[in-house]
PyMOL commands that place a pseudoatom at each C-alpha (Angstrom):
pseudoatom trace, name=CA, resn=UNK, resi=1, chain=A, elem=C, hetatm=0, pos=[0.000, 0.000, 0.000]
pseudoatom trace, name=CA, resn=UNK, resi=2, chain=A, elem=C, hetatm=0, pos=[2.754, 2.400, 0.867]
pseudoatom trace, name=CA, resn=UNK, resi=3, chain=A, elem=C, hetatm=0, pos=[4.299, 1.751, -2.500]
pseudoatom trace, name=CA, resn=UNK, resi=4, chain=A, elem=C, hetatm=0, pos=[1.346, 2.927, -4.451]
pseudoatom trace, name=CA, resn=UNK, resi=5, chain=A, elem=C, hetatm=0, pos=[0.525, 5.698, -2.111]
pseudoatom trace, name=CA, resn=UNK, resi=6, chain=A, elem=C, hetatm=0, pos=[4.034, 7.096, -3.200]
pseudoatom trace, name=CA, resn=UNK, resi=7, chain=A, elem=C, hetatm=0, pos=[3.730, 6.902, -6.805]
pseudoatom trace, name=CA, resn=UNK, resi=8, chain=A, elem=C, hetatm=0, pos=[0.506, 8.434, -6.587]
pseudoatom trace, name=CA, resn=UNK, resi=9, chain=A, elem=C, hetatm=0, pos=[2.206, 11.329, -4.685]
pseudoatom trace, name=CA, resn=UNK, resi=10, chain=A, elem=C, hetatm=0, pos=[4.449, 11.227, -6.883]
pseudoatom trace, name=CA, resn=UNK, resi=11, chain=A, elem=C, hetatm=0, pos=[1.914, 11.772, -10.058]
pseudoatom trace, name=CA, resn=UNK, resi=12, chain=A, elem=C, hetatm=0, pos=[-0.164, 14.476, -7.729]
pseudoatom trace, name=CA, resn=UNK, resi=13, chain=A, elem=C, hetatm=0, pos=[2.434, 15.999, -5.162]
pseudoatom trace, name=CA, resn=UNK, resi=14, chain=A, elem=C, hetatm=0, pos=[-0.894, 18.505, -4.513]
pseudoatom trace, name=CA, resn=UNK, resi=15, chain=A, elem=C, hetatm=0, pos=[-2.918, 16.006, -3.341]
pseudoatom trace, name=CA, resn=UNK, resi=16, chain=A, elem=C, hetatm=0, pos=[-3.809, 16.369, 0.100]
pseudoatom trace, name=CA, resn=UNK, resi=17, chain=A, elem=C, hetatm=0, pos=[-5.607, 13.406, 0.648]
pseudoatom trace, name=CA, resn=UNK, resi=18, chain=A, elem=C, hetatm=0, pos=[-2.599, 11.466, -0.696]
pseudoatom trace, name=CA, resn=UNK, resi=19, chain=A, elem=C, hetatm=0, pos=[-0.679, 12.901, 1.930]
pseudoatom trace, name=CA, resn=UNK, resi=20, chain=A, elem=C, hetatm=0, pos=[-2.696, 12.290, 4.912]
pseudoatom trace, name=CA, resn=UNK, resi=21, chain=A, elem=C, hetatm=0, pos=[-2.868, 8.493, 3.674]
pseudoatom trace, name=CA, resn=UNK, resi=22, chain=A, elem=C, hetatm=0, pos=[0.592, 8.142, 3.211]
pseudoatom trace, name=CA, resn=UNK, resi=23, chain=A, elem=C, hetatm=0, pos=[1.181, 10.048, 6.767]
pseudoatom trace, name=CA, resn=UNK, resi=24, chain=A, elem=C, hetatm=0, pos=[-0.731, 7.572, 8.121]
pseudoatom trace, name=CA, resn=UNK, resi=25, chain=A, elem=C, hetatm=0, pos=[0.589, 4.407, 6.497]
pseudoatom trace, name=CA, resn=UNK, resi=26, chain=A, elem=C, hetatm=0, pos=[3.956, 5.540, 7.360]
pseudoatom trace, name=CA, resn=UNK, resi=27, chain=A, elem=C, hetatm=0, pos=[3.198, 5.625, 10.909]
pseudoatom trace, name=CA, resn=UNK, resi=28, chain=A, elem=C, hetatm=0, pos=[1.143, 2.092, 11.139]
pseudoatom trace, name=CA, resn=UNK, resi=29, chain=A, elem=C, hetatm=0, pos=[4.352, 0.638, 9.382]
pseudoatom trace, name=CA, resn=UNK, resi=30, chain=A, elem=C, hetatm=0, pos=[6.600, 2.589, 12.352]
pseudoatom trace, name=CA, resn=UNK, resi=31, chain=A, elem=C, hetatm=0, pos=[8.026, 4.569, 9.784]
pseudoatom trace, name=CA, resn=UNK, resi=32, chain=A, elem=C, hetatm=0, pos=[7.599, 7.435, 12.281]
pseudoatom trace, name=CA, resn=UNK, resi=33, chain=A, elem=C, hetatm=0, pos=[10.664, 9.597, 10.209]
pseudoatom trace, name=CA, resn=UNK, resi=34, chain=A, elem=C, hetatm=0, pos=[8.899, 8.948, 7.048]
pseudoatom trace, name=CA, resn=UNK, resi=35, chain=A, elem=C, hetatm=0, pos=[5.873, 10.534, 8.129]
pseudoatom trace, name=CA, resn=UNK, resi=36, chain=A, elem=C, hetatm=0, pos=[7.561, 13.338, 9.974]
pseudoatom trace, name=CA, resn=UNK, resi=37, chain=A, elem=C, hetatm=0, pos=[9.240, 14.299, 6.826]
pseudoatom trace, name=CA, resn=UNK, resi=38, chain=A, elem=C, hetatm=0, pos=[5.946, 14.830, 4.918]
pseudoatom trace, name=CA, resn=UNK, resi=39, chain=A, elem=C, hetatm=0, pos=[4.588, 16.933, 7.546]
pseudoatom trace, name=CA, resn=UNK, resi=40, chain=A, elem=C, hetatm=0, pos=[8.142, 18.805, 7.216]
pseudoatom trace, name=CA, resn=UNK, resi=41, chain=A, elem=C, hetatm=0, pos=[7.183, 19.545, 3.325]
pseudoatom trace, name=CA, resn=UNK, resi=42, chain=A, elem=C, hetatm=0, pos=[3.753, 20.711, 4.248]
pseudoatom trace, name=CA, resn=UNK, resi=43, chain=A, elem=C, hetatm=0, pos=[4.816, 23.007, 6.576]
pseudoatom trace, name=CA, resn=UNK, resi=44, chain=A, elem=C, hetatm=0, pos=[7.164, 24.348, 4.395]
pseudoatom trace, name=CA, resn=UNK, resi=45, chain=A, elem=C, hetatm=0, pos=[4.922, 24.732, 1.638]
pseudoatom trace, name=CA, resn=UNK, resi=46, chain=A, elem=C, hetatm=0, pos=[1.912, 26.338, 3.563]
pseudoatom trace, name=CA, resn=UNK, resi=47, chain=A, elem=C, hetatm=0, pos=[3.615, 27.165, 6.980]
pseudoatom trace, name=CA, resn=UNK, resi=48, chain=A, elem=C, hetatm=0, pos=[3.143, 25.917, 10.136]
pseudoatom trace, name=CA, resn=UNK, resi=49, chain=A, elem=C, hetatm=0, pos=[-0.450, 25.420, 11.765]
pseudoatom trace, name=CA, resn=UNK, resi=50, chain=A, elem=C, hetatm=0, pos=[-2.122, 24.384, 15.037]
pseudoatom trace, name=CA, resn=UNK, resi=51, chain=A, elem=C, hetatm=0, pos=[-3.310, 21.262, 12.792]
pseudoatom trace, name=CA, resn=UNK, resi=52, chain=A, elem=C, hetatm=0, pos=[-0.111, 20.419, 11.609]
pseudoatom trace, name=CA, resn=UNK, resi=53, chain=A, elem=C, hetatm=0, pos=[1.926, 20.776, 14.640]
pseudoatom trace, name=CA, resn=UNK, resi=54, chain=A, elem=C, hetatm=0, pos=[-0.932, 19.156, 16.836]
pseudoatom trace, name=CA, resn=UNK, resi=55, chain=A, elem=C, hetatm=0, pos=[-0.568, 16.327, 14.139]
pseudoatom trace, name=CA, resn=UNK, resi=56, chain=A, elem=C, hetatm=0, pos=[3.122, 16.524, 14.804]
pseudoatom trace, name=CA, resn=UNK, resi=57, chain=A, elem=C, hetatm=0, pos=[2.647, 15.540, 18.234]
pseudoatom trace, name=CA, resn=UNK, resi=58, chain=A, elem=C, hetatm=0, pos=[0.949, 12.988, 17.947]
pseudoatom trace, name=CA, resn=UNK, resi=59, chain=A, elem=C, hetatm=0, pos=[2.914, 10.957, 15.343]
pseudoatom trace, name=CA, resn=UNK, resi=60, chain=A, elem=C, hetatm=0, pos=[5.823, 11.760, 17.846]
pseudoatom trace, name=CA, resn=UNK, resi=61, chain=A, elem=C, hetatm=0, pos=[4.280, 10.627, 21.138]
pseudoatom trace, name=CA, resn=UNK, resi=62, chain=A, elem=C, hetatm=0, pos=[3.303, 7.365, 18.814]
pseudoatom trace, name=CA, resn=UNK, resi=63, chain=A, elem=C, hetatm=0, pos=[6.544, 6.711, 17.867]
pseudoatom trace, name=CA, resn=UNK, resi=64, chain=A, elem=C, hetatm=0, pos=[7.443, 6.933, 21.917]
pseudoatom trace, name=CA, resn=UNK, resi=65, chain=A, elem=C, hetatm=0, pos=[9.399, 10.475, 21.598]
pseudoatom trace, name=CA, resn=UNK, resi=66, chain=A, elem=C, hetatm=0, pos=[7.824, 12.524, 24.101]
pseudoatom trace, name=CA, resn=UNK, resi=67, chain=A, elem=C, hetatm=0, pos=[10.182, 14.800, 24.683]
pseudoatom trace, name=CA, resn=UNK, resi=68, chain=A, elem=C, hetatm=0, pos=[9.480, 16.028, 20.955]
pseudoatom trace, name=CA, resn=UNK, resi=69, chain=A, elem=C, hetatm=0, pos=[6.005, 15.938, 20.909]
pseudoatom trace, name=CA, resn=UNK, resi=70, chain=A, elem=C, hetatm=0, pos=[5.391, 18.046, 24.000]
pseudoatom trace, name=CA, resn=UNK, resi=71, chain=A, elem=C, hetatm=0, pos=[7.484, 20.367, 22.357]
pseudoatom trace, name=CA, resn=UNK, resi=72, chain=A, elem=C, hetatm=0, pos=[5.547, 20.184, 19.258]
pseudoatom trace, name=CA, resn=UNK, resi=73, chain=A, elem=C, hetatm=0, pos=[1.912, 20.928, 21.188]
pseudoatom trace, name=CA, resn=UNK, resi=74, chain=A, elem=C, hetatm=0, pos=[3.333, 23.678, 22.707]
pseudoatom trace, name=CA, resn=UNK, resi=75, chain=A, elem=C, hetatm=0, pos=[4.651, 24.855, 19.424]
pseudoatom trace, name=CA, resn=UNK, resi=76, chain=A, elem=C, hetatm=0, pos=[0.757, 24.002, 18.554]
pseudoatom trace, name=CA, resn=UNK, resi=77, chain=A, elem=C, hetatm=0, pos=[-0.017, 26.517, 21.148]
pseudoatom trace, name=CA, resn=UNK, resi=78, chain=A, elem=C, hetatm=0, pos=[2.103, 29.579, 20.052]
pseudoatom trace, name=CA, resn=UNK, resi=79, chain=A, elem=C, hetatm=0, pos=[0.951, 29.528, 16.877]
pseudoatom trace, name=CA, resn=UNK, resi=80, chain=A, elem=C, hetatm=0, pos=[-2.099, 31.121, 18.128]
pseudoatom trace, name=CA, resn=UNK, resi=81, chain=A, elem=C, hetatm=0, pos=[-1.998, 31.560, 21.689]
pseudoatom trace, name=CA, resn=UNK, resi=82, chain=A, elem=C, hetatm=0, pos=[-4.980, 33.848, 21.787]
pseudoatom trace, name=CA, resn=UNK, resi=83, chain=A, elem=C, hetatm=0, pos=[-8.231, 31.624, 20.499]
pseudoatom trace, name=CA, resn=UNK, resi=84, chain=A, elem=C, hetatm=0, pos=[-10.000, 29.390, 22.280]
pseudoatom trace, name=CA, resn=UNK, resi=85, chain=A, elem=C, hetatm=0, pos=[-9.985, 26.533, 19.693]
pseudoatom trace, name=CA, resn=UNK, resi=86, chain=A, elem=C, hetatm=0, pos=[-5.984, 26.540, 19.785]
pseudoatom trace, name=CA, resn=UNK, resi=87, chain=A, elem=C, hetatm=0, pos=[-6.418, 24.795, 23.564]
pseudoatom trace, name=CA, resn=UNK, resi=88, chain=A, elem=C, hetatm=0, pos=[-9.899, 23.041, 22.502]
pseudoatom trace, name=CA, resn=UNK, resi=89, chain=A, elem=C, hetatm=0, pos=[-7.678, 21.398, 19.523]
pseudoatom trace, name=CA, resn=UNK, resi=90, chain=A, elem=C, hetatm=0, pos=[-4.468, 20.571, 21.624]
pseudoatom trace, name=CA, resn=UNK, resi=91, chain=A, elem=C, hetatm=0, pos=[-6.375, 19.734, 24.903]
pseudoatom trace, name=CA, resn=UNK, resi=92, chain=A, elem=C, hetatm=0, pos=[-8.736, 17.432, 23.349]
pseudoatom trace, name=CA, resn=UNK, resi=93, chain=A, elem=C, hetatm=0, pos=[-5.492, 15.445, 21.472]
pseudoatom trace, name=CA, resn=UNK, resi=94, chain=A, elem=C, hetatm=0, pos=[-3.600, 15.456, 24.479]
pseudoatom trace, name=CA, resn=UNK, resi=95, chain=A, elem=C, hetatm=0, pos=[-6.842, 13.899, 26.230]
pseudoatom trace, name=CA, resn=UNK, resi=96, chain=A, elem=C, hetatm=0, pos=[-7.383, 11.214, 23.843]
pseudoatom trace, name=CA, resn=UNK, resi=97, chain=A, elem=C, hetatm=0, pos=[-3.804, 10.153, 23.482]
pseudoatom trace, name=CA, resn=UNK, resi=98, chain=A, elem=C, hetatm=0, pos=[-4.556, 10.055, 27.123]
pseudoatom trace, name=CA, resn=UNK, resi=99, chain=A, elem=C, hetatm=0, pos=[-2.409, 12.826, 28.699]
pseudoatom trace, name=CA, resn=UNK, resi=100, chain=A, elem=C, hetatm=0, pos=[-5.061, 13.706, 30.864]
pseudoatom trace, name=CA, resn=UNK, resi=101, chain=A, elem=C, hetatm=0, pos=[-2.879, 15.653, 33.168]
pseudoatom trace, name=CA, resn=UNK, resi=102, chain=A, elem=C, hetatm=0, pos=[-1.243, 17.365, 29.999]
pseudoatom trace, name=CA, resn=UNK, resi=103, chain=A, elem=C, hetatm=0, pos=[-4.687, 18.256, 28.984]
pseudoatom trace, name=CA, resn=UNK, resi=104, chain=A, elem=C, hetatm=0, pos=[-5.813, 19.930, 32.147]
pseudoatom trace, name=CA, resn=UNK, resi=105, chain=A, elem=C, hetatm=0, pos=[-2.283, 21.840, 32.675]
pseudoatom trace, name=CA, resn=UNK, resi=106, chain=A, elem=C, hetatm=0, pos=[-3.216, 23.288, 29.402]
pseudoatom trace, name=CA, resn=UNK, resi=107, chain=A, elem=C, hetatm=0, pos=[-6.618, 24.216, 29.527]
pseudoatom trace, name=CA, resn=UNK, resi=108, chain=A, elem=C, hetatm=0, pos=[-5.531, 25.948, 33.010]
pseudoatom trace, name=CA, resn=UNK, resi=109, chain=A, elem=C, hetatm=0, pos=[-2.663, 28.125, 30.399]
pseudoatom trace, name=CA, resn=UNK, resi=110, chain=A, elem=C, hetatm=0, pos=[-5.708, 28.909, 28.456]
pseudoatom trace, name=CA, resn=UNK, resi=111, chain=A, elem=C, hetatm=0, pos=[-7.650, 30.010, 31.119]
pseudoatom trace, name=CA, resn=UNK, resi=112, chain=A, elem=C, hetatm=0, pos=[-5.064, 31.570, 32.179]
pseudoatom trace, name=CA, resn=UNK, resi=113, chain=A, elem=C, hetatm=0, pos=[-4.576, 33.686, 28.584]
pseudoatom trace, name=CA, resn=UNK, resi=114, chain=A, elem=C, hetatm=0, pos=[-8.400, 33.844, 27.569]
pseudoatom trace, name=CA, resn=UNK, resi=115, chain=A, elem=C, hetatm=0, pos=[-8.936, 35.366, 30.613]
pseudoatom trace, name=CA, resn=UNK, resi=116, chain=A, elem=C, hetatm=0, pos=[-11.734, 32.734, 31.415]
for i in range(1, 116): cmd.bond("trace and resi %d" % i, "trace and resi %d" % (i + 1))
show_as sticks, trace
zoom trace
């Protein structure tokens, strides 16, 4: 599957949908670097986004890098510190890849910068 989902990149390197299956094929195969390196390109071609980088954390707390990916949800954060979804996206990741304690210390930063 991987193999076709490249060459089909390969014919439409615009396709998003492509991308997010390949992502994700990468990662079930533990190709962790693989993936990582597509979300590189994308962020480089459209610049960085809470969606990306939240993505970004994930495939890195998969892959057992934690380190990295807390530093990629806060990077997730800073992108746009100041709206409510920013910590409604993040928080609710962080909650299902079940870092509850993660989640709450960051809805408390939101409350914290919302003002709530």
């Amino acid at each position: 599957a991987i193999a076709r989902l490249e060459d089909l990149r390969d014919d439409r390197p615009d396709a998003t949908a492509v991308d997010l299956l390949l992502r994700e094929a990468y990662a079930t195969a533990g190709r962790w670097d693989s993936a990582l390196r597509l979300l590189d390109e994308a962020d480089r071609a459209h610049g960085a986004t809470v969606g990306a980088l939240t993505e970004r954390g994930v495939l890195l707390h998969r892959a057992g890098r934690a380190d990295e990916a807390a530093r990629a949800f806060d990077a997730a954060v800073a992108v746009a510190p100041t709206r409510e979804a920013t910590y409604r996206t993040v928080g609710t990741t962080l909650s299902d890849l079940r870092l509850h304690a993660a989640a709450e210390a960051l809805y408390a930063r939101g409350a914290d910068a919302l003002g709530d």
